[in-house]
ZABA-192043 format. One record per atom (N, C-alpha, C): z, y, x; atom name. Coordinates in steps of 0.05 Angstrom, whole numbers. Example, Ala and Ser with C-alpha at 12.3 -4.5 7.8 and 13.67 -1.06 7.14 Angstrom:
BEGIN
PT     up  north   east  a
PT    156   -114    264  N
PT    156    -90    246 CA
PT    156    -66    264  C
PT    142    -45    257  N
PT    143    -21    273 CA
PT    157      1    258  C
END
This chain:
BEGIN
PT     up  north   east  a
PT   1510   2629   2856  N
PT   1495   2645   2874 CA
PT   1499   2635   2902  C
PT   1482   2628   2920  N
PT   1481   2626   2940 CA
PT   1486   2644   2967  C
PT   1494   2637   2984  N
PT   1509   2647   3006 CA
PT   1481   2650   3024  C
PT   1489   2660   3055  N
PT   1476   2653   3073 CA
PT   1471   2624   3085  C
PT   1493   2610   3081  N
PT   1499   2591   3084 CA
PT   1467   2567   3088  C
PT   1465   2554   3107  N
PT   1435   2533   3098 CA
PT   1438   2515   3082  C
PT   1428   2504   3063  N
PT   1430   2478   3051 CA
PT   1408   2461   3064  C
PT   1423   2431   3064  N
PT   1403   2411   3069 CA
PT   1390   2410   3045  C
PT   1365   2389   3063  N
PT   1350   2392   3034 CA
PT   1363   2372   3006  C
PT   1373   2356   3015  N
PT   1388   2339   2997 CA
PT   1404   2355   2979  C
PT   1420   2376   2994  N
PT   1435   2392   2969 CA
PT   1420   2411   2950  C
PT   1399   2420   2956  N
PT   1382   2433   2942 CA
PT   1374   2422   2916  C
PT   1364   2391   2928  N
PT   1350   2370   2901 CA
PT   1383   2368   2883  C
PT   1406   2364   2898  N
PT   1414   2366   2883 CA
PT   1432   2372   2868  C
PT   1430   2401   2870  N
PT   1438   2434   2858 CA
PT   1409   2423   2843  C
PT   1391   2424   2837  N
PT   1366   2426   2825 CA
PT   1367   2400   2796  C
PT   1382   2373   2809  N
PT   1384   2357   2787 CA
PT   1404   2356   2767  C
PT   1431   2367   2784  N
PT   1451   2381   2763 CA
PT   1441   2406   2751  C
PT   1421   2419   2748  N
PT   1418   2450   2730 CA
PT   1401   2433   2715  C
PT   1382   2413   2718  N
PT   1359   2406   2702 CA
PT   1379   2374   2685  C
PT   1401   2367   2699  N
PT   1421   2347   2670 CA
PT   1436   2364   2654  C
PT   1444   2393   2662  N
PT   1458   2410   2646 CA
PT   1435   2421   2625  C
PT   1403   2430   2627  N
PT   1392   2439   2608 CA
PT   1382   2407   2589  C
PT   1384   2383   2604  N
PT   1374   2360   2587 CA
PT   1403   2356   2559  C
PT   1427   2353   2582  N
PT   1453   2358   2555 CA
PT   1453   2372   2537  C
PT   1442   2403   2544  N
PT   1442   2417   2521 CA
PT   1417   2416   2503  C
PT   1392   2409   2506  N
PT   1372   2394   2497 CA
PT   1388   2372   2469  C
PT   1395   2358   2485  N
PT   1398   2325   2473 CA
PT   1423   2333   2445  C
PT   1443   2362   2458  N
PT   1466   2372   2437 CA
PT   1440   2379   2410  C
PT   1426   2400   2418  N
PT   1416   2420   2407 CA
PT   1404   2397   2384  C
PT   1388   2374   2393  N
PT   1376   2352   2379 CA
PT   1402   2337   2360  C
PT   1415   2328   2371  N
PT   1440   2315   2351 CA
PT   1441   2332   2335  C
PT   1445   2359   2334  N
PT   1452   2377   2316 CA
PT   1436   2378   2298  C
PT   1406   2377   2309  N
PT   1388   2379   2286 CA
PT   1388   2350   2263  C
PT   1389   2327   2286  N
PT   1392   2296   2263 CA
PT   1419   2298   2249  C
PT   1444   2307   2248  N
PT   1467   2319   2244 CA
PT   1454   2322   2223  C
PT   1437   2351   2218  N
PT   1434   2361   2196 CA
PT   1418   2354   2178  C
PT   1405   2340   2189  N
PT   1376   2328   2171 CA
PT   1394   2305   2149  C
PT   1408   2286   2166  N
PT   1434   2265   2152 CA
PT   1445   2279   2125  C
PT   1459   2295   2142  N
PT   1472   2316   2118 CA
PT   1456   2321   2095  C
PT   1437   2337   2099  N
PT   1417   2335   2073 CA
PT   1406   2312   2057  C
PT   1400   2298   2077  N
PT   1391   2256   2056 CA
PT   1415   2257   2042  C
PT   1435   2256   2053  N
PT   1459   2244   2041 CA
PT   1468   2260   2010  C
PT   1466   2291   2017  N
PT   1470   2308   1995 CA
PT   1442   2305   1971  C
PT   1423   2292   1978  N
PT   1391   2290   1967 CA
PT   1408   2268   1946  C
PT   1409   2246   1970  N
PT   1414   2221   1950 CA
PT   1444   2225   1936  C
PT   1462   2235   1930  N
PT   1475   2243   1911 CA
PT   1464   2252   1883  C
PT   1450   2278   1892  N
PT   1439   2287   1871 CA
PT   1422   2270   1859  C
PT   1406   2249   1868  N
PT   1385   2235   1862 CA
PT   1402   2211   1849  C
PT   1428   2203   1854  N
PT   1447   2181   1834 CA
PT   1464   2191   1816  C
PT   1459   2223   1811  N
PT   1480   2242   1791 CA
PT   1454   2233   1767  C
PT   1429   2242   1777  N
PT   1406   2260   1764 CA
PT   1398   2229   1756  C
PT   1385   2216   1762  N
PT   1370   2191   1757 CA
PT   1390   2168   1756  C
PT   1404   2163   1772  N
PT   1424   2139   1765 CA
PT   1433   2133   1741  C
PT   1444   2153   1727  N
PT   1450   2144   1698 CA
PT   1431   2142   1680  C
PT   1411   2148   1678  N
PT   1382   2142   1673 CA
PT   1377   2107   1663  C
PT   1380   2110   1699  N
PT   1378   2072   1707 CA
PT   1400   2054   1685  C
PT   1426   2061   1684  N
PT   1449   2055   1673 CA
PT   1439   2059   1645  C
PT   1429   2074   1627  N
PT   1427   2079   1602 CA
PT   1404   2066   1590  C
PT   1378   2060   1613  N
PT   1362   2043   1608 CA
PT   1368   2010   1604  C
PT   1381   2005   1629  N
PT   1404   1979   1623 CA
PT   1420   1979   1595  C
PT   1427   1987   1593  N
PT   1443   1987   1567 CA
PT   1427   1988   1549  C
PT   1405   2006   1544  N
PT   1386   1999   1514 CA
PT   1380   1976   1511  C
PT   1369   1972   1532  N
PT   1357   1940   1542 CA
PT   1384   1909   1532  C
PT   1399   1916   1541  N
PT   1420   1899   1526 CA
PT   1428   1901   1499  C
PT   1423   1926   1493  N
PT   1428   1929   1461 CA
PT   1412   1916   1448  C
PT   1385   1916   1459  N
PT   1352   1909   1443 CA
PT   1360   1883   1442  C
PT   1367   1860   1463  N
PT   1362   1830   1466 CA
PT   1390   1831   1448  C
PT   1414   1846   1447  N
PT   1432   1836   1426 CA
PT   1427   1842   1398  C
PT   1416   1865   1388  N
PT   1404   1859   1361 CA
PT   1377   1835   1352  C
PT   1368   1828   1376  N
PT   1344   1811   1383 CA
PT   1361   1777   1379  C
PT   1385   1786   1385  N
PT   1404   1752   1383 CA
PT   1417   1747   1356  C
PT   1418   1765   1340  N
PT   1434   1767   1318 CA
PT   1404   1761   1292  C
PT   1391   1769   1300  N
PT   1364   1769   1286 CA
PT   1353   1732   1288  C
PT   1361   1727   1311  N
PT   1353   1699   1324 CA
PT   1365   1685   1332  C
PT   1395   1671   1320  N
PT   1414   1670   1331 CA
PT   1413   1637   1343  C
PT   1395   1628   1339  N
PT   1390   1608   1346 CA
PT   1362   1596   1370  C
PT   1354   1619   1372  N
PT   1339   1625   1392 CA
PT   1345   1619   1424  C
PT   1346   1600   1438  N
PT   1360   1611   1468 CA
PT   1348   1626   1487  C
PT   1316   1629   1485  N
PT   1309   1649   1503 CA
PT   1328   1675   1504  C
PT   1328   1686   1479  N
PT   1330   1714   1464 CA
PT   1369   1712   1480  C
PT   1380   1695   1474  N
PT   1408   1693   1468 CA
PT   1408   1689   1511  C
PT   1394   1681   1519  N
PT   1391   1678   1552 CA
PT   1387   1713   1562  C
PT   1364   1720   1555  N
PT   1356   1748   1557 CA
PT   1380   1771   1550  C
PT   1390   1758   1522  N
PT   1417   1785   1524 CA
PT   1441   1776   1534  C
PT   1448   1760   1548  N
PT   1465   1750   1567 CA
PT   1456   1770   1592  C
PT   1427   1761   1597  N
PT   1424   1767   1627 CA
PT   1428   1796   1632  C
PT   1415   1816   1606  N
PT   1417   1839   1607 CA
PT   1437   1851   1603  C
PT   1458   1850   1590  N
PT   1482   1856   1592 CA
PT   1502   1853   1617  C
PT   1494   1827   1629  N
PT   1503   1824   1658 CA
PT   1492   1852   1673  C
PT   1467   1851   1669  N
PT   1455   1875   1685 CA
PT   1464   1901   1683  C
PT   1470   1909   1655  N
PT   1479   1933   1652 CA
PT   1503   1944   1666  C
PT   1522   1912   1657  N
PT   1544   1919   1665 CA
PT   1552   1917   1695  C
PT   1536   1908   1713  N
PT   1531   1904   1743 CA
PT   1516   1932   1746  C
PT   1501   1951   1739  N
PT   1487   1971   1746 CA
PT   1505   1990   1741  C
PT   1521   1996   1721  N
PT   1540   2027   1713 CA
PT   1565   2018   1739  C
PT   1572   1987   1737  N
PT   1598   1994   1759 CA
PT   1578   1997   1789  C
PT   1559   2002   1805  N
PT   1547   2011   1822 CA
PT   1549   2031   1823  C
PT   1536   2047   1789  N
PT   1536   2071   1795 CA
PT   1556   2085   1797  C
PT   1582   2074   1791  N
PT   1606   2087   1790 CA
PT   1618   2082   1820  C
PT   1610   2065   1824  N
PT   1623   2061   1861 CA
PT   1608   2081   1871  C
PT   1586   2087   1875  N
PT   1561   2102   1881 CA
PT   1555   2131   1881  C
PT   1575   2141   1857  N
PT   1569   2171   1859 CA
PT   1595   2185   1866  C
PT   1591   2203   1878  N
PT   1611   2216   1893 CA
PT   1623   2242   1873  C
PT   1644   2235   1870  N
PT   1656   2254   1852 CA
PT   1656   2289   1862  C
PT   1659   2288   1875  N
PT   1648   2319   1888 CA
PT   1625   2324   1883  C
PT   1620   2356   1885  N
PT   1597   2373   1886 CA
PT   1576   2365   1907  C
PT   1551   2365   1892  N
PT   1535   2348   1917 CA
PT   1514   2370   1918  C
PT   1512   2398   1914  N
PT   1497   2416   1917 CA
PT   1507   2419   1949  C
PT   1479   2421   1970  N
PT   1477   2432   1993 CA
PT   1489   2451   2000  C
PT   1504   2451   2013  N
PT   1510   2485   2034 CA
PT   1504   2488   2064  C
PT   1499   2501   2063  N
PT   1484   2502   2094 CA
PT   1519   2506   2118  C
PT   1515   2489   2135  N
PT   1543   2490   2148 CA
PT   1540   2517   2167  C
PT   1559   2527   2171  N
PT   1569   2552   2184 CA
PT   1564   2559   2209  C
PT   1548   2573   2229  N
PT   1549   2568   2248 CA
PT   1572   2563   2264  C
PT   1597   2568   2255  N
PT   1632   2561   2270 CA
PT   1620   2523   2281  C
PT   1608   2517   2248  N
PT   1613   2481   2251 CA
PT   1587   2476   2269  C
PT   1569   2491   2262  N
PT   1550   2482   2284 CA
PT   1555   2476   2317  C
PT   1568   2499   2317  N
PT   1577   2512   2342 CA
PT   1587   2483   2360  C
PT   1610   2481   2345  N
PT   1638   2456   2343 CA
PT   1617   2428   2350  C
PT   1603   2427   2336  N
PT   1590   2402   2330 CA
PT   1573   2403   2352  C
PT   1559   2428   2363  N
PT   1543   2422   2381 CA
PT   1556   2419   2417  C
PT   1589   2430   2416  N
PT   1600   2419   2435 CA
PT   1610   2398   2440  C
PT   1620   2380   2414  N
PT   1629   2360   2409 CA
PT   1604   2337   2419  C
PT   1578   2343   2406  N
PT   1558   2322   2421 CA
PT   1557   2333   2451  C
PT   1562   2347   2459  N
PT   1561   2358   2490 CA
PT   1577   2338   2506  C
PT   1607   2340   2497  N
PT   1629   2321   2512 CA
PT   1623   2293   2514  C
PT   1611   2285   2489  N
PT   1621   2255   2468 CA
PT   1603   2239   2474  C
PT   1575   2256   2478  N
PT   1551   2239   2477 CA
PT   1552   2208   2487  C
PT   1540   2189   2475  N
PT   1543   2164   2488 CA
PT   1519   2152   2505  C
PT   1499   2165   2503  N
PT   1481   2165   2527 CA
PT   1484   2186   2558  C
PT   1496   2200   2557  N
PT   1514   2212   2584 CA
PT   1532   2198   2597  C
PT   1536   2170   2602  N
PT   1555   2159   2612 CA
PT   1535   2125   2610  C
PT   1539   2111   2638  N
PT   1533   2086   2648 CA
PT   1563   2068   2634  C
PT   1582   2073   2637  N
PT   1604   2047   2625 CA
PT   1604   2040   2615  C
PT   1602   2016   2595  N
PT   1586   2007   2577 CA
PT   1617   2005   2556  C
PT   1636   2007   2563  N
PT   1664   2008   2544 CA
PT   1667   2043   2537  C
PT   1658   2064   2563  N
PT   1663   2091   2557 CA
PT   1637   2093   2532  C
PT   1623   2082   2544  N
PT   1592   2084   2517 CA
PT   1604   2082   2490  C
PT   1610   2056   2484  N
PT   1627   2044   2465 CA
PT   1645   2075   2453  C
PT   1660   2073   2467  N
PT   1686   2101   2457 CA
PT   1681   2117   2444  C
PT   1655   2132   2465  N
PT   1638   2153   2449 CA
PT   1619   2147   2422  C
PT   1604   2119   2424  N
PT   1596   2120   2402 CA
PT   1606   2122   2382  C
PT   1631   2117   2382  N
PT   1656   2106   2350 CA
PT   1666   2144   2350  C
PT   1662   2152   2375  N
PT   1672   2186   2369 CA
PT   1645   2195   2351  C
PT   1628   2199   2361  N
PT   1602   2210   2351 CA
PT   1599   2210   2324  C
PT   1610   2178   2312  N
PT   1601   2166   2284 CA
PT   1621   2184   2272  C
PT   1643   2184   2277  N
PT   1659   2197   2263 CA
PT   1653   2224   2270  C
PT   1651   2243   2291  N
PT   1633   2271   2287 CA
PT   1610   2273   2265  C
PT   1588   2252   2267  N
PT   1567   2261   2248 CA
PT   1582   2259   2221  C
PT   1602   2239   2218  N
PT   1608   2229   2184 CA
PT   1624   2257   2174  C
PT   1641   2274   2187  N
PT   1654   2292   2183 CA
PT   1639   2318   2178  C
PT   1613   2317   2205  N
PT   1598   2345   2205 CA
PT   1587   2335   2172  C
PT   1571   2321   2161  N
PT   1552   2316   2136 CA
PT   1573   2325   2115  C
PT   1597   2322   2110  N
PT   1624   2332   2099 CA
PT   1624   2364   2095  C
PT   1620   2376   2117  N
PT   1624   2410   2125 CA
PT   1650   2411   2128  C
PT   1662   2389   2134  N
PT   1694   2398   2138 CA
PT   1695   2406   2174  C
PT   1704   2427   2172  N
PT   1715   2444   2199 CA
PT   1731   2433   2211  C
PT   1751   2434   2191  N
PT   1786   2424   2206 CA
PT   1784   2404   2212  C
PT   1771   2384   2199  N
PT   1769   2350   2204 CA
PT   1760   2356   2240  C
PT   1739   2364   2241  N
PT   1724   2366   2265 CA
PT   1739   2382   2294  C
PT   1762   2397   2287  N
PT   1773   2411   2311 CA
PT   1799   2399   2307  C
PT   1792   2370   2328  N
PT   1819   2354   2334 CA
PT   1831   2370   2368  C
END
């Protein structure tokens, strides 16, 4: 609140550019929060989509190697056939250890995060942001903070998040 006091005009503009970088910060929070969450969901999507379909892919691989190995035993002198169930069996067995690196042993059903974490998360891009700062090493800092804010918020872990 202002006094009697006069302001030059210089302090006016800028009292005026600090209220209009404080509503752009909370803008830019309010936005992280939303790409925050959108992440969160791809990430929980594509889980479900390598629970649900992945082994699919894996079990189709494997028929497919079974086929060219009864296909080699039938033809045992064949080398296309005896090439083909080489290759597919490689494949199979290169596709199930993917899918096993690949799927996340946890529950990959969505939960909507809490407003507590929202909250957290939307102060945390407040402080952290790495476009609020010219240093190109403070930039840096923050970006490696951020990555690890979003990787935690997509998590729903709280505690992780209130260092």
């Amino acid at each position: 609140m202002r006094s009697n006091k006069r302001y030059l005009p210089e302090e006016i503009e800028l009292e005026r550019k600090v209220s209009e970088f404080k509503e752009k910060q909370s803008l830019l929070a309010d936005c992280e929060l939303e790409l925050a969450d959108i992440r969160s969901k791809l990430f929980q999507f594509e889980q479900m989509y390598i629970k649900r379909i992945g082994c699919l892919y894996v079990e189709l691989d494997q028929l497919q190697a079974q086929f060219y190995y009864a296909e080699s035993l039938r033809n045992p002198e064949d080398p296309d056939i005896n090439l083909k169930f080489r290759t597919s069996k490689e494949n199979a067995e290169k596709s199930k250890s993917e899918y096993d690196n690949k799927i996340d042993k946890s529950e990959t059903g969505y939960t909507e995060p809490s407003n507590e974490l929202k909250s957290l998360y939307r102060k945390l891009a407040k402080d952290f942001h790495p476009d609020l700062v010219l240093n190109e090493k403070e930039k840096e800092r923050r970006s490696q903070i951020m990555r690890r804010v979003n990787e935690v918020y997509a998590k729903g872990d709280l505690e992780l998040l209130g260092w």
